[in-house]
Each structure stands twice: as structure tokens, then as C-alpha cells.
FIDREN-906847 format. One record per atom (N, C-alpha, C, O, CB): x, y, z. Coordinates in steps of 0.2 Angstrom, whole numbers, plus 5000, padded with zeros to 4 digits. Glycine has a CB too. Example, Ala and Ser with C-alpha at 12.3 -4.5 7.8 and 13.67 -1.06 7.14 Angstrom:
506649725039 506249785039 506649845039 507149835042 505749785045 506449895035 506849955036 506450005039 506750065040 507049975029 
//
This chain:
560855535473 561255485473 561055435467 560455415467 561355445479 561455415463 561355365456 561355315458 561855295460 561855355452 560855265457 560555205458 560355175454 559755175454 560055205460 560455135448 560455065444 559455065444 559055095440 560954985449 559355045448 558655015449 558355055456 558655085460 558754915450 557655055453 557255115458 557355075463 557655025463 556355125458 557155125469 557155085475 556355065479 555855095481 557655135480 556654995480 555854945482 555455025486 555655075489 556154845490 554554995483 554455055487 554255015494 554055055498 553855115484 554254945496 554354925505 555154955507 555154935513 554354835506 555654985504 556054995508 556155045509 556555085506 556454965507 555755065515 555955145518 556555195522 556555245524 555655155520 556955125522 557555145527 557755165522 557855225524 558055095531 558055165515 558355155510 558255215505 558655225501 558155105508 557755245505 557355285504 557455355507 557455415505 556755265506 557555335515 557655405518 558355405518 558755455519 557255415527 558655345517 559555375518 559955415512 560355455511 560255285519 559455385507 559555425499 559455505500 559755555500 558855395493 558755485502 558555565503 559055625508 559255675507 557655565508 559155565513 559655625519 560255625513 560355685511 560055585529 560555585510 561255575508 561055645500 561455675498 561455455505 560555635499 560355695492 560355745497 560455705501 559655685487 560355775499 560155845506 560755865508 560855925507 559755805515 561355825510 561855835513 562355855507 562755895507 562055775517 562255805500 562655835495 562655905492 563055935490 562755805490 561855925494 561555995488 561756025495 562356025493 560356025483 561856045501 562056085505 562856075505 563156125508 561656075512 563256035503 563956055503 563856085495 563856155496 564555975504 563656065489 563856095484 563656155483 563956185478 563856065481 563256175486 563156255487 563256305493 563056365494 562456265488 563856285496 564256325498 564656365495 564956345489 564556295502 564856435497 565256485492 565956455496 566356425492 564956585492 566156455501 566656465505 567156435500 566956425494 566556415512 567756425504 568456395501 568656335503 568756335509 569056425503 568656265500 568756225503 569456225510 569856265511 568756195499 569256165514 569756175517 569656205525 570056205530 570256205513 568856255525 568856285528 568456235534 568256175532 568656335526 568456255541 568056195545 567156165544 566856115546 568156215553 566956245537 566256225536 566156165530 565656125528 565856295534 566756185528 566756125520 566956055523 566756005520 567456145511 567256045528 567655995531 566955945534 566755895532 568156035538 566656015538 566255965540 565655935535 565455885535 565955975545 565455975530 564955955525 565455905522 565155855519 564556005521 565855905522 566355825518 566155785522 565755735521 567255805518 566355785527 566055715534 565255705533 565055655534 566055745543 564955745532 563955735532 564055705528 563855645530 563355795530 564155715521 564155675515 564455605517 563955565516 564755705509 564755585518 565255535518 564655475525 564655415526 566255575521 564455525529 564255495534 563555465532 563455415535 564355545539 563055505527 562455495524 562755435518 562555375518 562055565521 563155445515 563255375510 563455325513 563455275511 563755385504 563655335519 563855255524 563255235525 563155175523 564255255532 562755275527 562355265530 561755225523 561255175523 562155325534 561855255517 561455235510 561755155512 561355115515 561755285500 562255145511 562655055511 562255035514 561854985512 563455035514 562355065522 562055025527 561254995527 560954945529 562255055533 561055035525 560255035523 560254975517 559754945517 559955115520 560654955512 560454945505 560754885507 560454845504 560654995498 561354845511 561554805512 560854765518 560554715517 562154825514 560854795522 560454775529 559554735523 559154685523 560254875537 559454795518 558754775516 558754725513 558254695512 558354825513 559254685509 559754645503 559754575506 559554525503 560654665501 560054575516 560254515518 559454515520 559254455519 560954515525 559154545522 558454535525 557954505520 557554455522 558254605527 558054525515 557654465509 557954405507 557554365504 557654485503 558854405509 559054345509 558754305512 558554245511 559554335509 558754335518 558454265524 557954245523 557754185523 558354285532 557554295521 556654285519 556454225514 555954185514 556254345514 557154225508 557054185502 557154115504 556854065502 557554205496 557754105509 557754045514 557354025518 557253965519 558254055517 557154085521 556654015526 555854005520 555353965521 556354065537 555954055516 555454025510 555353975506 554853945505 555554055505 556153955505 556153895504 556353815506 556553765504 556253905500 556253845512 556453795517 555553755521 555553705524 557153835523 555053835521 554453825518 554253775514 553853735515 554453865516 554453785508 554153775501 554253715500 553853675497 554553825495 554853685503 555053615503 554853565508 554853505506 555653615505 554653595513 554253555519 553553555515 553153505516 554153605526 553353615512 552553595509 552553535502 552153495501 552153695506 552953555499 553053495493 553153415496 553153375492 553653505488 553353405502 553353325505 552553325506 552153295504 553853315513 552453375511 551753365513 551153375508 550553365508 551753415518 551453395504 550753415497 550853335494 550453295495 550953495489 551353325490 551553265487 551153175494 550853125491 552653285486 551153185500 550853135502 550253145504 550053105507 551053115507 549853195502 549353205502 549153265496 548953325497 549153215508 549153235490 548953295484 548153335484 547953395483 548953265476 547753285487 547053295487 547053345494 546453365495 546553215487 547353355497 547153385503 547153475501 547653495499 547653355509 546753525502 546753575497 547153615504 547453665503 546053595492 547053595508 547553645512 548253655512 548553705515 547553635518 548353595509 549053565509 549353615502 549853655502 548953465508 548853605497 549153635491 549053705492 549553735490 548853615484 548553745495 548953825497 549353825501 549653885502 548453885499 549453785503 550253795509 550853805504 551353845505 550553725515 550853755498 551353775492 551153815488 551553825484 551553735489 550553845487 550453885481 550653975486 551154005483 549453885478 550453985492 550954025496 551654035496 551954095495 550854005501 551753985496 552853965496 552953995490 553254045489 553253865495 552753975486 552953975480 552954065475 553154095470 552453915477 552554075479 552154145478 552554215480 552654265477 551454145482 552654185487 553354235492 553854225488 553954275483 553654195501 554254185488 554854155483 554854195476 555354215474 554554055481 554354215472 554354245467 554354325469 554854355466 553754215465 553854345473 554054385475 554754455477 554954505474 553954365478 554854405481 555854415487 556254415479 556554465477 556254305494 556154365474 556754365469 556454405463 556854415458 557054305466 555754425463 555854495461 555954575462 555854625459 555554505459 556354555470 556554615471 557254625472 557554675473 556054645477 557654545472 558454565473 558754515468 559354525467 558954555482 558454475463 558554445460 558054435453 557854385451 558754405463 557854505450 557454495445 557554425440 557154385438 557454555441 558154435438 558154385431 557854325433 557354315430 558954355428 557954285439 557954225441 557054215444 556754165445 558554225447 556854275444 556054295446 555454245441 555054205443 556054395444 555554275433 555254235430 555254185429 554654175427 555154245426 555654115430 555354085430 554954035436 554653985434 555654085426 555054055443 554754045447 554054055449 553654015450 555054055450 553954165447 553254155445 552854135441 552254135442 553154195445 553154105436 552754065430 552453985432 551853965431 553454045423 552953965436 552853875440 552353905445 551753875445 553753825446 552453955447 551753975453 551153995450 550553985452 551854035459 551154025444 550254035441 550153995437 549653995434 550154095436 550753935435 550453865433 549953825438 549453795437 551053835432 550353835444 549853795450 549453825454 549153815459 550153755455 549553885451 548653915456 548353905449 547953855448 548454025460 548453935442 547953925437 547653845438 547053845438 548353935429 548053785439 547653725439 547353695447 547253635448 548253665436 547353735451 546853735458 546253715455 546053735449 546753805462 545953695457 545153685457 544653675462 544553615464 545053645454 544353725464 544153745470 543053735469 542653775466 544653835471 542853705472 542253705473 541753775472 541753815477 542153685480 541353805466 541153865467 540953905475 540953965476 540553855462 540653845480 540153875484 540853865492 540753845497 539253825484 541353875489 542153885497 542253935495 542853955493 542953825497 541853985497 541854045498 542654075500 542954115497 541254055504 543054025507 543454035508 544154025507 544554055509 543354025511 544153965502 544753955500 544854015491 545354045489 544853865499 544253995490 544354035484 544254105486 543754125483 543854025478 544454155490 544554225492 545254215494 545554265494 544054245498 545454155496 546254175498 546454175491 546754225490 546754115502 546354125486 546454095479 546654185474 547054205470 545654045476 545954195477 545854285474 546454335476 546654375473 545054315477 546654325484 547054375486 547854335483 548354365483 547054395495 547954265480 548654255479 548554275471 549154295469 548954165480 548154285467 547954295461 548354365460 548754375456 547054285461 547954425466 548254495467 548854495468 549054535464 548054525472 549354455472 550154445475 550454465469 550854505467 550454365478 550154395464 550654395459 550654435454 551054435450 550854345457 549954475453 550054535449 550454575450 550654605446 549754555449 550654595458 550854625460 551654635457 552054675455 550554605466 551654555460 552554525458 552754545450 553354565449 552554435459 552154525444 552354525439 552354625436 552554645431 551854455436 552154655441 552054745438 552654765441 552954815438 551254805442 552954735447 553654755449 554054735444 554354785443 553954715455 554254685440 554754645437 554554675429 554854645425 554554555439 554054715428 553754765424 554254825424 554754835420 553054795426 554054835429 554554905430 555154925430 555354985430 554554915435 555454865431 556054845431 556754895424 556854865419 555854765430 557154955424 557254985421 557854935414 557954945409 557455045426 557954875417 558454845416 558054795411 558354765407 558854805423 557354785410 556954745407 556854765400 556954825399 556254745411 556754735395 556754745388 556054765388 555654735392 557054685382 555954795384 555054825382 554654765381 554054755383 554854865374 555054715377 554654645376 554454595381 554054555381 555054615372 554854615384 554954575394 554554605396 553954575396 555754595401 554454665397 554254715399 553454695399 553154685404 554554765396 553154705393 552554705390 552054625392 551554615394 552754715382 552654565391 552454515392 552254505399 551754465400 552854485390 552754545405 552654535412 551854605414 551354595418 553554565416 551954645411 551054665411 550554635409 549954625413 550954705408 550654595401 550054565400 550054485407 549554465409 550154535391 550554455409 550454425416 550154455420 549654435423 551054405419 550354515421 549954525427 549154545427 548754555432 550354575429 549054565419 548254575419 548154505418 547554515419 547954625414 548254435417 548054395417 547954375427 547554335430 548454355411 548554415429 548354385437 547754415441 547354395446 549054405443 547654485438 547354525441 546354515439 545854525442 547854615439 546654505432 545954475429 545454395434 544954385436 546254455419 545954375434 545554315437 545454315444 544954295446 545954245437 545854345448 545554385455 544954415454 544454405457 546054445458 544954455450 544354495450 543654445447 543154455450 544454565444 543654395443 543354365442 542954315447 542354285447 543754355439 543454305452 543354255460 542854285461 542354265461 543854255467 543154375464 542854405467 542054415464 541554405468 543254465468 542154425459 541554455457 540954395457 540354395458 541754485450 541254325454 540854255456 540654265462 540054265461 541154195456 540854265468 540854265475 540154295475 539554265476 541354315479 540254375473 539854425476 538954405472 538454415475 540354505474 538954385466 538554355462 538054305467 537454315468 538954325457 538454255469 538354195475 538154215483 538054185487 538954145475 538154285482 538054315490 538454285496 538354275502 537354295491 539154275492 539554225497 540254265499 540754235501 539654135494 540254345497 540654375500 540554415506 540154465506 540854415496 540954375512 540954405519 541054485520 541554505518 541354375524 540654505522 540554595524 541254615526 541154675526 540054615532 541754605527 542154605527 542854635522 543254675523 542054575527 542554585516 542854575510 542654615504 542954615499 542754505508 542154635505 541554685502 542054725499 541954715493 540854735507 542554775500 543054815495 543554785492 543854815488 543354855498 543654725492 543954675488 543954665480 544254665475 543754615490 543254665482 542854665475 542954705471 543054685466 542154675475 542954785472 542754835471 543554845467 543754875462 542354865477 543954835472 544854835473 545154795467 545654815463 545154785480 544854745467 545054685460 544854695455 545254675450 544754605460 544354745453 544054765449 544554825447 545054805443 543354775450 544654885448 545254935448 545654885447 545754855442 545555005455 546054865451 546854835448 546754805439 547254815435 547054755453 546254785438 546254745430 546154795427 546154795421 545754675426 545854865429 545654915426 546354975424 546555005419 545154935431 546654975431 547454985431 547854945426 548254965422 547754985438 547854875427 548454845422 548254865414 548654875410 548454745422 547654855413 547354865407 547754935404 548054935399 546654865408 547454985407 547655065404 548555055405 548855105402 547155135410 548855025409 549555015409 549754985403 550155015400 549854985415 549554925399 549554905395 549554925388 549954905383 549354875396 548954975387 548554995381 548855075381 548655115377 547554995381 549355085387 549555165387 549955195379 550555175378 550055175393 549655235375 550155275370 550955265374 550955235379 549955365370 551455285371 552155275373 552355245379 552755275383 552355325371 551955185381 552355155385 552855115384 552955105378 552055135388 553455065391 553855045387 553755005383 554054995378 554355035389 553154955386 552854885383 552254925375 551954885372 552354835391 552254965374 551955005369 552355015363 552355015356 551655055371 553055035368 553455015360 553954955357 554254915360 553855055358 553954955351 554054905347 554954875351 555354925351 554054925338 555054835352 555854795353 556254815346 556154795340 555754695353 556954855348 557454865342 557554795339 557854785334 558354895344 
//
């Protein structure tokens, strides 16, 4: 079945209705029979019955991020009163560096265009956090929001609809997200102040800038080649 844009890989309803809906067309179109007969009849109905089912899947996963983005920012809004009457309070500001992070997220997966520039305002305010070398704890969350939005910015990469130059630009973001996580991490672990726990984090943050990198520097990728 023809699809504009890949399909998110969190959406596995979506995924298997494709797959049944691809299944059901190659077994009708490889019937020898005549149409009309009750075996083509009913592979018409299979078909028809798996691409309902593609909608229903691709609609249900669409309203489901809608609602996410809403109560994201209905979140995001509660945390900017509360950050704004207390700026110094640093619990306060990852409750909005969070919001803000989701938010980027969700609209890079049903609204790309509108994606950049939200993730941009959020790696503006984690990049200006400033966190005590020896808070082991906030700067490990700091490090996993660091990961998110690399995460966010290699989706919005991927994106088939994106120009190479978009394209390129949203990788080099993302090795800049994935680089400074690893960097936490690797501070942490220097200071002996990564909980046993967190011990593959390290290790984890390190491959990801290792992966954005080799995604970046790839021979003919799309961000490798030049913009018409």
C-alpha cells in the first residue's frame, strides 16, 4: 500500500494493517480465476476490509497524538506559570524542559513542518540549564532529554518530504544532542557518580554520537548531497 511518509516505527497497529492490507492484495492479484466468481468476490471484500482497517489504524494513531499534544501543552503551560514564579527552582525548569521536549516530539511525528521550530526553543533551554557538576541526578535526566531530542531531530531527518539541506541540518542537530548527552555521561562516570544502574547509558550515549556521526559523514547520503 502507497504511503507518502514511512510509518512511525511506535506505530504498530499501523504496520500490521499495512502488512495484512499488502497480503490480501498479492493473494487477490494472483488468482487465475474469472472475476465475478465467489473466490474473487470474496478476495474483493478482504481487500477492502484490510484497507478499512489501514484508515482505521492510521486515523486512531493521528487522534491519539493529537490528544498527547494537548494535554502536552496544557502541561507545558502549567509549567511556564510555575517556572516563571519560581525561575531558580531547577525542578521547576525540567518540568518545562520535559513539556517542551514531548511537544517537539508528537509534532515530529504528525506535524513535521511545525516540529522545527519548537525543537529549536527546547535545545535552547536545555543548552542554557546549568546544573552543579556534582547532581549526579539532575544532570542524568538532563543527559536522557539531551538523547530525546536527538532522537526527535534523526525522525524529522528521515523525513522523505525533507530537502537534503533540512535534512543535513536536522542531523547535524542531532549529533549536537547526542554529543552533549554523551558528554554528561561521560563527566559522571569520570566523577564516579554514575549509579550502577546507569552504567550502560554511558556506553549507549557514546554509539548514538557514534551513529549520528557515521550518518552524517555517509558517502551518498541525502544530507551528503549538495541542494539543487
Amino acid at each position: 500500500m502507497y504511503l507518502v511518509e514511512p510509518i512511525p516505527e511506535d506505530n504498530t497497529g499501523l504496520q500490521e494493517a499495512v502488512a495484512a492490507h499488502d497480503a490480501a492484495l498479492a493473494a487477490r492479484n494472483a488468482m487465475t480465476v474469472r472475476s465475478g466468481t465467489p473466490e474473487t468476490i470474496a478476495a474483493h471484500r478482504r481487500v477492502n476490509a484490510a484497507h478499512a482497517a489501514v484508515r482505521a489504524a492510521h486515523t486512531t494513531y493521528f487522534e491519539l497524538n493529537r490528544w498527547q499534544m494537548a494535554a502536552y501543552r496544557q502541561a507545558m503551560a502549567m509549567a511556564i506559570v510555575e517556572y516563571r514564579a519560581d525561575p531558580a527552582n531547577l525542578y521547576k525548569r525540567l518540568q518545562l524542559m520535559e513539556s517542551q521536549n514531548k511537544i517537539c516530539g508528537v509534532l515530529g511525528r504528525i506535524t513535521p513542518k511545525e516540529a522545527e521550530p519548537e525543537c529549536a526553543r527546547a535545545a535552547r533551554f536545555m543548552n542554557a540549564t546549568v546544573l552543579e557538576p556534582t547532581n549526579a541526578g539532575y544532570r542524568g535526566y538532563l543527559a536522557g532529554q539531551y538523547s530525546e531530542m536527538g532522537q526527535a531531530y534523526d525522525s524529522l531527518a528521515s523525513r522523505p518530504s525533507v530537502s537534503r539541506a533540512d535534512a543535513r541540518s536536522f542531523q547535524q542537530a542531532a549529533l549536537d544532542m547526542y554529543r552533549r548527552s554523551s558528554e554528561i555521561w561521560t563527566d559522571l562516570r569520570d566523577r564516579r557518580l554514575v549509579n550502577p544502574t546507569d552504567t550502560a547509558r554511558v556506553s549507549a550515549a557514546a554509539l548514538a554520537v557514534s551513529r549520528a556521526e557515521a550518518a552524517l559523514n555517509a558517502p551518498g547520503s541525502r544530507s551528503d548531497r549538495p541542494s539543487p
